[in-house]
VMD Tcl script that draws the C-alpha trace (Angstrom):
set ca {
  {38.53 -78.16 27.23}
  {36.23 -79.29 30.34}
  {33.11 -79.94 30.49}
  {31.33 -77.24 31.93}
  {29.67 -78.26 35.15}
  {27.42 -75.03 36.28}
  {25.49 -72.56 34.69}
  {26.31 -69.05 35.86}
  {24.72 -65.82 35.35}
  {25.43 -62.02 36.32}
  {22.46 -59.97 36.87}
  {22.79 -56.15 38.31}
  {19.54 -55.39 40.49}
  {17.54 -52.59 41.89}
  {17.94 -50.83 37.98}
  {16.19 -51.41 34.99}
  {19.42 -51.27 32.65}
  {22.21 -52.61 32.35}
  {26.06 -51.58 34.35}
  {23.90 -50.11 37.02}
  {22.35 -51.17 40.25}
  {24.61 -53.56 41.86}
  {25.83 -56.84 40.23}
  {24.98 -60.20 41.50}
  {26.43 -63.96 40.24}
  {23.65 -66.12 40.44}
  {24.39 -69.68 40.44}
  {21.04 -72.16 40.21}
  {22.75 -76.28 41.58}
  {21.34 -79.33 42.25}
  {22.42 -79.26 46.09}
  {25.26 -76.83 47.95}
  {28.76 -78.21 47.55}
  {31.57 -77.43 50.55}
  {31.57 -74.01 51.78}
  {35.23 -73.81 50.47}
  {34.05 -73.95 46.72}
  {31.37 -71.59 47.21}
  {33.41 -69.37 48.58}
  {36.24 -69.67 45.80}
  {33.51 -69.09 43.23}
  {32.31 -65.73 44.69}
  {35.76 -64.85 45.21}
  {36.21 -65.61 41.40}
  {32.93 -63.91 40.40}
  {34.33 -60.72 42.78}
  {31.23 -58.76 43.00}
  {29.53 -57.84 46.12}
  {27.64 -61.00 46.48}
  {27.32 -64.27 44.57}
  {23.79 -66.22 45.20}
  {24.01 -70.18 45.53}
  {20.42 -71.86 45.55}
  {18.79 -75.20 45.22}
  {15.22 -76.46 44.88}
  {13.42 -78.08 48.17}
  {11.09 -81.05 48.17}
  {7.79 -80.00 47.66}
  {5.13 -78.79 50.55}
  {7.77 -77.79 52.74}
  {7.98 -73.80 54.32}
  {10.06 -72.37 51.45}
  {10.68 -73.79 47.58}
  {14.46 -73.45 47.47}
  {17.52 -72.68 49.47}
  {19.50 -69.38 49.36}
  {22.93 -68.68 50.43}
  {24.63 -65.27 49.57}
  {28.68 -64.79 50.35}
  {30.91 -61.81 49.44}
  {34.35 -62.78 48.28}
  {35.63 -62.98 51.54}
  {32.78 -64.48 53.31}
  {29.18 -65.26 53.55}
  {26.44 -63.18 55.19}
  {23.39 -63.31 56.93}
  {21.05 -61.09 54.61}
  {21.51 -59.99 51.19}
  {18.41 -57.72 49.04}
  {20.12 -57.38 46.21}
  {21.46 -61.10 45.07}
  {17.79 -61.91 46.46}
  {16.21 -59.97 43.79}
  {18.64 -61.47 41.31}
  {18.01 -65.03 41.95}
  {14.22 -64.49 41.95}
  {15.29 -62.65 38.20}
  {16.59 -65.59 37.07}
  {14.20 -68.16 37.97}
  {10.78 -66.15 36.69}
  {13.09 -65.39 33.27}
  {14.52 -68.63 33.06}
  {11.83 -71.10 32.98}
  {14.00 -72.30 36.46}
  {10.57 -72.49 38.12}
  {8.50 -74.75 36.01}
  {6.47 -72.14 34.19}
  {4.93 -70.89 38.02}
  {4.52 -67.39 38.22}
  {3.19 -66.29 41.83}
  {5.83 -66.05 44.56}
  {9.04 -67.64 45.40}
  {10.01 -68.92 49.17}
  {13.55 -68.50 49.97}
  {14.80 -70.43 52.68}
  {17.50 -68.42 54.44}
  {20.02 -67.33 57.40}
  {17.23 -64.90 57.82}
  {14.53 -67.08 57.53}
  {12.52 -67.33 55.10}
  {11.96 -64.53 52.29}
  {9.73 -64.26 49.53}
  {9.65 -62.78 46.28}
  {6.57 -61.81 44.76}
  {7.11 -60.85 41.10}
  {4.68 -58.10 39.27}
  {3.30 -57.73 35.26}
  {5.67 -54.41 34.76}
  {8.32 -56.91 35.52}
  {9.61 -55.54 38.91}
  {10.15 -57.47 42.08}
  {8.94 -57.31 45.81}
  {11.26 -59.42 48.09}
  {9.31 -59.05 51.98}
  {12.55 -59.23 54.40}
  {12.45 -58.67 58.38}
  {12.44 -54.90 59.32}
  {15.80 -53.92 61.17}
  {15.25 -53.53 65.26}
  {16.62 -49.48 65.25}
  {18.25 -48.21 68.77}
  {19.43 -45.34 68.94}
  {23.05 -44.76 69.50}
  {25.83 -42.40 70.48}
  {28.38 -42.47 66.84}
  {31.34 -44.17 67.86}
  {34.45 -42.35 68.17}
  {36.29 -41.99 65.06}
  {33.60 -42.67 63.16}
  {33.44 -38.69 62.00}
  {36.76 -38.74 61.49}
  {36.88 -42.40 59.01}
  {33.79 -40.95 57.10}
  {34.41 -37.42 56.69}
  {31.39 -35.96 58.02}
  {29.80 -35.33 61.30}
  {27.21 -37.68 62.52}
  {23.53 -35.73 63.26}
  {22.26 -38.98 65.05}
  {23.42 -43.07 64.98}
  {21.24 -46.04 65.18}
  {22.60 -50.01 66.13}
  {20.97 -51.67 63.26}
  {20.57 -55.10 65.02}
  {22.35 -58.56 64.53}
  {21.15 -59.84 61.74}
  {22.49 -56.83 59.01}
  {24.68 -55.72 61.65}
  {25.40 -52.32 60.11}
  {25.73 -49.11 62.17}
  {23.32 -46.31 60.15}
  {24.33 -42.58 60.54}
  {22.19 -39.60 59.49}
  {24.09 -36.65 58.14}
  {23.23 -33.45 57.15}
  {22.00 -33.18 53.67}
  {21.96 -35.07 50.20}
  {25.21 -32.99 48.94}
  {27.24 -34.38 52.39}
  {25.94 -37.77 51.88}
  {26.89 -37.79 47.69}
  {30.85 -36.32 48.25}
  {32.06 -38.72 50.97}
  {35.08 -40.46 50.39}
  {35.78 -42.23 53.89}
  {38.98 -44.19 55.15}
  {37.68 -47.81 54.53}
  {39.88 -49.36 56.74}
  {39.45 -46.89 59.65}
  {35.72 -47.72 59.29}
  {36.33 -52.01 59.96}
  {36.26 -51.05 63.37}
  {33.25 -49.28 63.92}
  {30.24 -51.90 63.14}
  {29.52 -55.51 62.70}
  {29.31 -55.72 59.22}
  {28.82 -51.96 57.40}
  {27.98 -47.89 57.81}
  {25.32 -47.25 56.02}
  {24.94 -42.87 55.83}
  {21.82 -41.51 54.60}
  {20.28 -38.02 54.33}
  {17.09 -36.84 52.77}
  {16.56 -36.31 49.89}
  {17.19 -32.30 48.78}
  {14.46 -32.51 45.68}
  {11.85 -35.35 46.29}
  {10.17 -34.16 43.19}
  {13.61 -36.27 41.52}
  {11.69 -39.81 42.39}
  {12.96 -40.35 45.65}
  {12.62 -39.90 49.44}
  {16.22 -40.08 50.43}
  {19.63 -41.10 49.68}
  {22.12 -43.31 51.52}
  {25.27 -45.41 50.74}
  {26.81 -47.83 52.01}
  {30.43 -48.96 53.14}
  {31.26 -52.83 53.91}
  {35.02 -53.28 54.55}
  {34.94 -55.70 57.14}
  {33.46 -58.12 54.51}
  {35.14 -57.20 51.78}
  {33.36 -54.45 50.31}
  {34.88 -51.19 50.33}
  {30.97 -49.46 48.71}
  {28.21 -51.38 47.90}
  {26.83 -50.24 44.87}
  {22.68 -50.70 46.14}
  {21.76 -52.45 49.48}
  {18.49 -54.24 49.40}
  {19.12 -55.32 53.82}
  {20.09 -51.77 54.30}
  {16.45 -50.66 53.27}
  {15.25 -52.59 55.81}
  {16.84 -50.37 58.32}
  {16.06 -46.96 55.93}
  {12.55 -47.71 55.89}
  {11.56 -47.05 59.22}
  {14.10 -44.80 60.14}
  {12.64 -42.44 56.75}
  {8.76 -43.84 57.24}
  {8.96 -42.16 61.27}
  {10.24 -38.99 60.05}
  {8.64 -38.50 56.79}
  {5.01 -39.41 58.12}
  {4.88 -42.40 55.22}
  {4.93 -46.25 54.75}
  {5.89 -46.02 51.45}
  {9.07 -44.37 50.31}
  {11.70 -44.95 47.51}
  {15.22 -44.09 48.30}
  {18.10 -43.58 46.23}
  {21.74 -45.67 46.40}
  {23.61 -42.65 45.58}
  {26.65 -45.06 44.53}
  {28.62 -44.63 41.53}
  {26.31 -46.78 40.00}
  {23.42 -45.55 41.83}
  {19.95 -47.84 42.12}
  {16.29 -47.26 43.37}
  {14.98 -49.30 46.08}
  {11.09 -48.92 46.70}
  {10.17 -49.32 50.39}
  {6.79 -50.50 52.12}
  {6.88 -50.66 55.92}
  {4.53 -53.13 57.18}
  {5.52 -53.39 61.06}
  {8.33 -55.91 61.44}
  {8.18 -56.97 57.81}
  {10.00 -54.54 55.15}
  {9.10 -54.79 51.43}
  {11.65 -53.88 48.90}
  {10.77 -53.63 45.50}
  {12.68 -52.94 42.58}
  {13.80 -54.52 38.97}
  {16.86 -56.37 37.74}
  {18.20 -56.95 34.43}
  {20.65 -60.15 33.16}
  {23.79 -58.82 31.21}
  {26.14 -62.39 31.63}
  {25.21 -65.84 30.95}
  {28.26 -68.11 30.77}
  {29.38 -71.69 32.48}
  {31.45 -72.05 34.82}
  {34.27 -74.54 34.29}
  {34.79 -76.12 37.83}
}
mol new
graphics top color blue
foreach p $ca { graphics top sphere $p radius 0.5 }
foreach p [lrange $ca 0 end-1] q [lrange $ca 1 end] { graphics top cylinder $p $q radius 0.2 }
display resetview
């Protein structure tokens, strides 16, 4: 048998048990290897994102490096393999017994996450530059529903967001994935309010990735970052939770602080295994 050569973990974030949320691989290395193995290893692991990161020297702008890639390519922001790495390093004694918060350097620059007693997580990520949009054509016809406004969600999540008309509309979608590759850089995220706030959240979304891979993202962490001030304007409030009405479904709690976002929610480790390559 070989000798194992990396430890690897699945953790499922933005829930607080376990098969819920949205999976993440986590791998903690000594440096990054070639982009070709990373990218065979989330490929292997064949969830929406794996997490690759490495410690930096000390007194630098962030304490380790994070890199996130689907299994067909890496991205430029990812919330919820963010919150999973930052798991695994406050539960895993990763971190040398430290317990304040963790810099990520980033494609996004840096993000922090700032962990809290009741053992959730608050990762602060750049708020999404909204401008408002006409829905591109076809894109009614790909998702099923009809558009009630559209919003360019900037380069750096590169999703188009659509508003529809209610909770209900938002929950029975069931869109032609490959119809919607053509209609956004990276993703549609949909999102409604939410039809009974006194349920624990603000409003729903979901979110469809094809061009990367991902036919539905089970929770998305960067897509918050463009939910939160498109929800904060309307609603009246910085702070809002919203529900990932996936099949798996996940809460993400939002604070809008100008052009920083804060997410917060928990995660939970259900694999721990090595990985033989």
């Amino acid at each position: 048998m070989p000798t194992p050569s990396h430890r690897i973990r699945i953790v499922d974030a933005f829930t607080d048990r376990p098969f819920a949320g949205n999976p993440a691989g986590v791998l903690l290395l000594d440096a990054f290897p070639d982009d070709a193995w990373l990218q065979h290893v989330a490929r292997e692991v064949n969830h929406a994102e794996t997490a690759f990161a490495h410690r930096l020297p000390e007194g630098g702008d962030a304490d380790w490096a994070l890199r996130w890639f689907t299994p067909a390519t890496e991205v430029n922001m990812c919330g919820h393999a963010t919150l999973a790495t930052a798991h695994v390093l406050h539960t895993t004694g990763a971190i040398g017994g430290a317990t304040g918060p963790v810099r990520f350097a980033t494609r996004s620059g840096v993000l922090t996450a700032t962990p809290h007693e009741d053992g959730s997580l608050t990762l602060d990520f750049p708020t999404a530059p909204l401008v408002a949009t006409d829905a591109p054509d076809g894109v009614a016809e790909a998702l099923g529903a009809e558009p009630l406004s559209a919003y360019d969600t900037g380069h750096l999540i590169g999703d188009l967001l659509v508003e529809v008309a209610d909770e209900k509309t938002v929950r029975a979608l069931t869109p032609d994935h490959k119809a919607l590759i053509a209609h956004s850089e990276r993703g549609i995220i949909v999102t409604a309010r939410a039809e009974d706030p006194s349920r624990g959240y603000d409003f729903v979304s979901r979110g469809f990735f094809p061009r990367v891979g991902i036919d539905e993202d089970p929770v998305t962490g960067s897509a918050h970052t463009a939910l939160a001030p498109f929800w904060s304007e309307r609603l009246g409030r910085t702070d809002l939770t919203g529900l990932q009405a996936s099949p798996r479904t996940g809460l993400v709690r939002t604070r809008l602080r100008g052009d920083r976002t804060l997410l917060t929610g928990r995660a939970v480790t259900v694999i721990e295994g090595e990985l033989f390559a």
